[in-house]
C-alpha positions as CSV (number, residue, x, y, z in Angstrom):
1,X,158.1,117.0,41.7
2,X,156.6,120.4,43.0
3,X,158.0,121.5,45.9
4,X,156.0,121.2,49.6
5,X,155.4,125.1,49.6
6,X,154.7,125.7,45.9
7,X,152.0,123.5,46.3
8,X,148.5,124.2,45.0
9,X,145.6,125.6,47.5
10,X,143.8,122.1,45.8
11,X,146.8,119.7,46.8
12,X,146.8,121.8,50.6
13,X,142.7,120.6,50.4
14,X,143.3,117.4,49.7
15,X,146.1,116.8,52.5
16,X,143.7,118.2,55.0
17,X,142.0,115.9,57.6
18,X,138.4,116.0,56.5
19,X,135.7,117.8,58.0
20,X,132.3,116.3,59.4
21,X,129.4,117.9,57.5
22,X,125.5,118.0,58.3
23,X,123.8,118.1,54.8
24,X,122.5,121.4,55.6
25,X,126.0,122.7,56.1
26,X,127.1,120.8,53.1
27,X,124.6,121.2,50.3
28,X,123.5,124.8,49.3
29,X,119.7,125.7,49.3
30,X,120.0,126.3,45.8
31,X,122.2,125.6,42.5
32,X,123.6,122.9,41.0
33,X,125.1,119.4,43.1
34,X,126.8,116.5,40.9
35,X,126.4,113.2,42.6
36,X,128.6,110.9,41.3
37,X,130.1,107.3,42.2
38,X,129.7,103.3,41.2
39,X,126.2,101.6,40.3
40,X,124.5,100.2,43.8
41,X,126.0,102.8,46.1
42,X,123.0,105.1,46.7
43,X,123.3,107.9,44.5
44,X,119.5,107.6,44.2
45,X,119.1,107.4,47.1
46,X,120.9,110.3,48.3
47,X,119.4,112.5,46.5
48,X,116.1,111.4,47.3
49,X,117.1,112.2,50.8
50,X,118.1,115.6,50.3
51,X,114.7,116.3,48.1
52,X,113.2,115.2,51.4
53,X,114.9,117.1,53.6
54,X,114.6,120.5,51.4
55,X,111.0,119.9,51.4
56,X,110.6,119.6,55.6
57,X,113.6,122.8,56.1
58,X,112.4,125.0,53.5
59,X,108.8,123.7,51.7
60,X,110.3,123.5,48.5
61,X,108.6,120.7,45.9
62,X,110.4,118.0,44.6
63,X,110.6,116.5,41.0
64,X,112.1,113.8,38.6
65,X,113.0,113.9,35.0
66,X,111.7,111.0,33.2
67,X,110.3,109.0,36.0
68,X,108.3,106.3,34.5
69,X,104.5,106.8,35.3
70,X,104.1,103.6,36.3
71,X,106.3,103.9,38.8
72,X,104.8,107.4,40.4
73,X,103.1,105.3,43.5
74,X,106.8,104.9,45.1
75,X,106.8,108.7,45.4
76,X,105.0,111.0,48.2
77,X,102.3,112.9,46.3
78,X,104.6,116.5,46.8
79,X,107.4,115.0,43.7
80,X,106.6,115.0,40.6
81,X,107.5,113.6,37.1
82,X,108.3,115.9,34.6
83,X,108.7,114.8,30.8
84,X,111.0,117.5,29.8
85,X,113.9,119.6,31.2
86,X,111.3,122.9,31.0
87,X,108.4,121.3,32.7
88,X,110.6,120.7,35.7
89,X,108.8,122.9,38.2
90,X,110.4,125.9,40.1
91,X,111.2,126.3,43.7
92,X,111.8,122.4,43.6
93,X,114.6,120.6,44.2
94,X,115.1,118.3,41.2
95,X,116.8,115.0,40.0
96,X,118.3,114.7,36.9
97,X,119.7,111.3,36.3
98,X,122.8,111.5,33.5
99,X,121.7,108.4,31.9
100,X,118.0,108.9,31.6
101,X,118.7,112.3,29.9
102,X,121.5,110.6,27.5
103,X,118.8,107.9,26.8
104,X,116.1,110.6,26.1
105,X,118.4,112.2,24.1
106,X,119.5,109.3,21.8
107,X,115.4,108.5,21.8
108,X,114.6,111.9,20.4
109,X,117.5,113.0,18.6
110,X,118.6,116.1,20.5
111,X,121.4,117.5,22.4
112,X,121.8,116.1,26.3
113,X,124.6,118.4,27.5
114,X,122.9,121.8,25.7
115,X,119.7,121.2,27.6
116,X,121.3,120.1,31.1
117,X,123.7,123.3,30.7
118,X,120.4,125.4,30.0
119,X,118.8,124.0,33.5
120,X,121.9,124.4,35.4
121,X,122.2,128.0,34.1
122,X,118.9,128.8,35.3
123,X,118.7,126.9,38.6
124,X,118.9,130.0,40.9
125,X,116.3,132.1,38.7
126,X,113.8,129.3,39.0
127,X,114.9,128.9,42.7
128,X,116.0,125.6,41.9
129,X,118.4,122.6,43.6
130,X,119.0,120.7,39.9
131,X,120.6,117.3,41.7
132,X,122.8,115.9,38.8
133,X,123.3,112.2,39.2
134,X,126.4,110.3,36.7
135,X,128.8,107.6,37.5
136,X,131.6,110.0,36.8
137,X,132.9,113.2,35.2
138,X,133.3,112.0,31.9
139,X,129.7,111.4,31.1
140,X,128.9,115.5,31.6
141,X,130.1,118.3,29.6
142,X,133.3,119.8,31.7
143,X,131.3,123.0,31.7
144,X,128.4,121.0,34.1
145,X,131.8,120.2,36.9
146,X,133.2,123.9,36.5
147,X,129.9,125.4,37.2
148,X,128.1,122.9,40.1
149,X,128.2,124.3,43.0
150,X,129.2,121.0,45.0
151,X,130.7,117.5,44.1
152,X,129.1,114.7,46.4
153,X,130.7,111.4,45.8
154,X,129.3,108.0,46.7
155,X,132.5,105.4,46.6
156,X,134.2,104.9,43.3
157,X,136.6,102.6,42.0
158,X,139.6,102.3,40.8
159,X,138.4,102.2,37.5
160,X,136.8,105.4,38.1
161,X,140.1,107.1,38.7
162,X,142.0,105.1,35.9
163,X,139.6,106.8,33.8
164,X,138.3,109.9,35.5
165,X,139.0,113.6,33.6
166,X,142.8,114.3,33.8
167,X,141.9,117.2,36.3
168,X,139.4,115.3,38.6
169,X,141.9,112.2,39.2
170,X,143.3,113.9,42.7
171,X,140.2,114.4,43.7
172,X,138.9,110.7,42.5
173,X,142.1,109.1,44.0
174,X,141.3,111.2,47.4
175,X,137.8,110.2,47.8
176,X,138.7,106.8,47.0
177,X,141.5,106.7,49.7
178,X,139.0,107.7,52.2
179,X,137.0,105.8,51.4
180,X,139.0,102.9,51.5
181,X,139.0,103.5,55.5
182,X,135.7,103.4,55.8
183,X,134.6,100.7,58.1
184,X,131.3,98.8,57.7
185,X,129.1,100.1,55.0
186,X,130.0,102.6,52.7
187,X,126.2,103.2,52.1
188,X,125.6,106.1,54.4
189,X,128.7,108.0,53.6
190,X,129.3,110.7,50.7
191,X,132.1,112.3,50.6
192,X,131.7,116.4,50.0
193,X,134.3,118.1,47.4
194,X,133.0,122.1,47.4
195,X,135.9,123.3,44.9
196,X,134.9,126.9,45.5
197,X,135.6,127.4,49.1
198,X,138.2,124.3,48.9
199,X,135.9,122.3,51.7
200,X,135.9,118.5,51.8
201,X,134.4,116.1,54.3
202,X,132.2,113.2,55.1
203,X,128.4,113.6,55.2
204,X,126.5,110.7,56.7
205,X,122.9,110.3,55.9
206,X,119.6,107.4,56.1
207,X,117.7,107.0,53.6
208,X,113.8,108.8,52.4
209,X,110.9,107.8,54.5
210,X,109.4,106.7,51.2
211,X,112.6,104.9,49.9
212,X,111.7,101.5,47.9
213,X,114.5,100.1,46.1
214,X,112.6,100.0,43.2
215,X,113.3,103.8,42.9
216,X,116.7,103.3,42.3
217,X,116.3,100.8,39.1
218,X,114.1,103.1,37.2
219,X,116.4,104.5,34.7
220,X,116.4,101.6,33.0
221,X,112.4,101.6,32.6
222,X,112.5,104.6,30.1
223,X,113.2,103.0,26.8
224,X,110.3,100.0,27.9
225,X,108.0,102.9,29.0
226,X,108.3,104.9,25.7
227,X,107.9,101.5,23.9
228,X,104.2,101.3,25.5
229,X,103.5,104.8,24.5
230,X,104.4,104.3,21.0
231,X,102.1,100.8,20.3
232,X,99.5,102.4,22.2
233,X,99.5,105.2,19.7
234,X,99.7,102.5,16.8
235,X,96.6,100.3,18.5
236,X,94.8,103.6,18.0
């Protein structure tokens, strides 16, 4: 067992009461954020929110990968859709969901993590905040955790930490223990891990203006919307 004052400057974070966060204080204006947590908690929706408030704080755009077109009418008229990690627009904050870029990938042959290491590389060139949605760690490339600027977590499980990366189970087991006390709704909580400056607290937030729940299934519409595309094409 290591000793109390050999202790890692993580393992001092982690036994620190957590601090209270504004998402201003919590997010930066630019880079890369990992959202991350169990299906139905809001990840969607959180970052929705924060595309929202970017846009009223400092007029940047907003944007989605993938989004199915017909879908767009749930969105304000500011985001857009982008069909391609290159057509995502600059000065935007943007939403990359892990498993519609895994799903394009698989559609079209080519290489997920290459592509989502490519945008997060470039995100402060193109004056971008690339908002990186997964259930957890193990579906992104370790080098997509080491380089985000910011962890948010909506509430895991326990099967999340059984399972999580053998260097992100502290944090997992951490998040879920604070979680755990929690009372009420876990909805409008994330919990912040900033691994650079070793900062880690609770940011409460309500959802978009705009929010439908619809939104938050649309992952699933890819496949069924590039299975219209493709008979179309053979119609014609």
């Amino acid at each position: 067992m290591r000793r109390k004052n050999n202790r890692t400057p993580l393992e001092k974070a982690l036994d620190r009461r957590p601090l209270t966060l504004t998402m201003h204080q919590a997010v930066p204006r630019t880079g890369v954020v990992v959202i991350m947590g169990f299906r139905g908690e809001g990840k969607t929706a959180l970052a929705c929110r924060i595309m929202q408030e970017w846009q009223k704080r400092y007029k940047m755009g907003g944007a989605i990968l993938y989004f199915p077109q017909r879908m767009r009418k749930l969105l304000p008229s500011w985001v857009k859709r982008a069909d391609s990690i290159d057509k995502l627009p600059k000065d935007s904050v943007c939403i990359v969901d892990e498993a519609a870029q895994e799903a394009h990938a698989r559609r079209f042959q080519a290489g997920a993590n290459i592509d989502l290491e490519e945008l997060a590389s470039l995100s402060r060139q193109r004056n971008q905040l690339i908002l990186l949605v997964s259930h957890h760690s193990r579906k992104l490339d370790v080098s997509l955790i080491t380089d985000s600027d910011l962890l948010l977590y909506k509430k895991p499980t326990e099967a999340h930490y059984l399972f999580e990366r053998s260097e992100v189970q502290p944090i997992t087991r951490k998040v879920l223990d604070e979680f755990y006390k929690v009372k009420g709704s876990t909805k409008p909580w994330a919990y912040v891990v900033d691994l650079h400056h070793l900062k880690l607290g609770w940011l409460k937030f309500r959802l978009p203006t705009f929010w439908d729940e619809r939104i938050s299934t649309w992952v699933g519409l890819i496949g069924k919307e590039k299975g219209r595309k493709a008979k179309k094409i053979e119609r014609r």
